[in-house]
N, C-alpha and C positions, 0 to 999 in steps of 0.2 A: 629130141634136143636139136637147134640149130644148130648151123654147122659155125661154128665158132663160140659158141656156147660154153662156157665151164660152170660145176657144178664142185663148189667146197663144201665138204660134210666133216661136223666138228666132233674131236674124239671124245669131247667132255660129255659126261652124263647130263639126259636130258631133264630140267627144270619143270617138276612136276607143283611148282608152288611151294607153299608152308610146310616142313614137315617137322611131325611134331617130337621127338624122344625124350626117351628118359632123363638125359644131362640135358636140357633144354628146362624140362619142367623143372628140374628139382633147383637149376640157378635161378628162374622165377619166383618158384616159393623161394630161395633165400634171399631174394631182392626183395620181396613184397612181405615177408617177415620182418627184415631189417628197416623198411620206411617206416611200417607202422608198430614195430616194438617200442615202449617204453625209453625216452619218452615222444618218441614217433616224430620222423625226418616229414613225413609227407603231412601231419598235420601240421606241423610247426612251418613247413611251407605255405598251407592256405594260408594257418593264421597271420602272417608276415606280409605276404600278397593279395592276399583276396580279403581279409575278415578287417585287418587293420585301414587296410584304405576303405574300405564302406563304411566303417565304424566313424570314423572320422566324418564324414558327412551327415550325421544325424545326431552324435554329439553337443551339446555345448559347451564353447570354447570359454576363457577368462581370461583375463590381464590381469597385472598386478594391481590397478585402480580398481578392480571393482570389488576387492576385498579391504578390511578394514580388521590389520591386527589386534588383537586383545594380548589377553596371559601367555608367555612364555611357559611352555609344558616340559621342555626340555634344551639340550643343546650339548653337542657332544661333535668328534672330528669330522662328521659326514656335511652336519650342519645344525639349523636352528630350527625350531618345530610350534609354531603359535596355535592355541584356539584365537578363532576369527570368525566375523562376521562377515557379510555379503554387502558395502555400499548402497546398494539398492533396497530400500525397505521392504517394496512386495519380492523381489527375490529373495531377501532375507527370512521374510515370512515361509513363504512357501521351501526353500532351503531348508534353514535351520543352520546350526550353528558347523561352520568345518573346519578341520584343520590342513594348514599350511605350513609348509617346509620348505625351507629356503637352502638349497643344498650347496652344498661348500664342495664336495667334492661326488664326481660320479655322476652327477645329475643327470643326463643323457640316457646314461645305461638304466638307471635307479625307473625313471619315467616309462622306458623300455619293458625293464622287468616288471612294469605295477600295470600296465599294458595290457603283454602277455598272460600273467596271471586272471586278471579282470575276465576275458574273453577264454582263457580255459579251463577254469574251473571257477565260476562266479562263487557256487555256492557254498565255495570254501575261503572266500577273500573278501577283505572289507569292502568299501564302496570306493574305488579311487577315481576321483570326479574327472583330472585334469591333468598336464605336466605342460609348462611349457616354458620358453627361455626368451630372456629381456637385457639389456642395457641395464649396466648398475647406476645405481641414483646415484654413487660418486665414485668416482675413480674412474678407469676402462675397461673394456670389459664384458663381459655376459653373465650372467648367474640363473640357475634354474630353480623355478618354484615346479610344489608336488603340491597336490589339492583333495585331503578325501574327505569323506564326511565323518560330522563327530561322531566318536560310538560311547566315548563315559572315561571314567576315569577310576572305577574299581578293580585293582587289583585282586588276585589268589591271592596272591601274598600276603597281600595286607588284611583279607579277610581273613588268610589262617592265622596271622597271629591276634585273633583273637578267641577269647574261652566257650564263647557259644558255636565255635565252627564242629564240624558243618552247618551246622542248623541256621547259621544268620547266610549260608547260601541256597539254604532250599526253599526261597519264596523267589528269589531271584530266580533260579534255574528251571521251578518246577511249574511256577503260578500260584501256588499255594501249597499250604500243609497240609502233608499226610496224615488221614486217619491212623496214624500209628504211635508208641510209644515211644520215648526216647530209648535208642538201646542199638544194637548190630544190624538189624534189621535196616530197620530206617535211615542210618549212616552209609551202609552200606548203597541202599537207593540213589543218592544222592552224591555219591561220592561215582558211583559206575553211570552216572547219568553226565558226570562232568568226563572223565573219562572217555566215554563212548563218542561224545560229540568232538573231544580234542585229537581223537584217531579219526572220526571221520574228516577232519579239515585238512589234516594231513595227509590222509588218504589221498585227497584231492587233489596234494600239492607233489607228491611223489608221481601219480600218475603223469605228471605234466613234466615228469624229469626235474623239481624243485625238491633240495632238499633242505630244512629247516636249520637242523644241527645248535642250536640250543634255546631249547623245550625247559620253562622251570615256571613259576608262580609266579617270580617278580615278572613275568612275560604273559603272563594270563589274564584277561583282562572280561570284566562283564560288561554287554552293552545298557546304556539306562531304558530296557523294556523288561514288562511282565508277562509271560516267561523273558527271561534275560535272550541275548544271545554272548557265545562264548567267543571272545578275542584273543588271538596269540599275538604276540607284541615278542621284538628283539629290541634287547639292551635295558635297563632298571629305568629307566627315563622313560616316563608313556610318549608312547608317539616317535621315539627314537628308535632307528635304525643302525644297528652296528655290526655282525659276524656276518661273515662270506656266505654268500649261496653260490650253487656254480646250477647253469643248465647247459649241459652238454658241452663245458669243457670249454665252450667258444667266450662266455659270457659271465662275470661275476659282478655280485650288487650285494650292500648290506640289506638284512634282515627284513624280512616280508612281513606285513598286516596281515593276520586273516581271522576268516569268520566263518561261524556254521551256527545253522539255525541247529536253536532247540524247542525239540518239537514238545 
């Protein structure tokens, strides 16, 4: 060493890198448990930041001009709910016929949650086209339309109150009739086949942290195809939206559309 040289040597342990223990792992596993538990922080991230703004880009968008009200299907606090056409005749064509809601209240969130749903579990959700918000035609103001497509307008309900049930839903559900006789058997098929599809759309809706919370017939709805497909519908109004869902405590919206194929 020169002669004026000083050398400081530190008392602290020396810095071998990364290391790895047991309390280290085990707060990993419970942070990487907790993002992606039910109904999972870290997906609900992408889908919010990464899936929503791309989606948007491939999309197509609508205005209020390029639909063309029809029949009033319902109307209840949330808001008003039309079958409607598409303005456009080859859009029309190729569309078909949808419905529109014009929401009175929530709109924002309502579009949010049909969003969300859409992109996390398609296969258990109606088809929702659109949402988006406009100037009202009179007054001041904004008001939000919602856009999905038509699915039918057969109730459970109203099929069970009649004397041939089941049986007037097993060409709907199944594609045709069973080789079999009237009797337990056969009931039984058709009854566990509407069942088994309305667990699995729910299924769909729980994994994504949505819960339903009122499940009944006047809510049950078949799409106009052979095999049908099965729709869950909130509030006796088709098309109307009314009881609370929560996801994740942050976010509430009346009553979800949804849909599951029957195979």
């Amino acid at each position: 060493m020169a002669c004026g040289d000083v050398i400081y040597r530190s008392t602290l342990p020396h810095n071998d890198g990364l290391t790895i223990t047991a309390p280290g792992v085990a707060l990993a596993l419970a942070a990487a448990s907790y993002l992606w538990a039910t109904p999972g922080v870290a997906p609900g991230f992408f889908d919010m930041f990464v899936l929503a703004f791309a989606e948007r880009l491939f999309r197509p968008t609508f205005r209020k001009d390029d639909f063309v009200p029809g029949k009033k299907l319902g109307e209840g606090a949330f808001g008003i709910v039309y079958k409607a056409s598409l303005a456009d005749p080859k859009a029309a064509e190729k569309q078909g016929d949808v419905v529109v809601k014009k929401a009175t209240e929530y709109g924002a969130v309502e579009i949010w949650m049909n969003e969300r749903v859409r992109r996390a579990c398609a296969s258990s959700c109606a088809d929702f086209l659109y949402g988006f918000r406009e100037s009202k035609t009179k007054g001041k103001g904004e008001e939000y339309w919602l856009i999905w497509r038509y699915e039918g307008e057969d109730t459970l309900s109203a099929l069970m109150q009649s004397k041939e049930f089941p049986y007037n839903v097993e060409t709907k559900i199944l594609g045709n009739v069973q080789d079999l006789p009237k009797g337990i058997a056969r009931e039984n098929k058709i009854v566990q086949t509407v069942m088994g599809q309305l667990l699995f759309a729910l299924d769909g809706l729980h994994s994504t942290g949505i819960v339903h919370r009122d499940i009944k017939p006047q809510n049950v709805i078949f799409k106009n195809l052979v095999p049908s497909k099965l729709l869950i519908l909130e509030q006796q109004l088709i098309y109307e939206w009314a009881s609370t869902i929560f996801l994740r405590s942050f976010f509430w919206i009346q009553g979800m559309l949804l849909r599951s194929n029957i195979s």
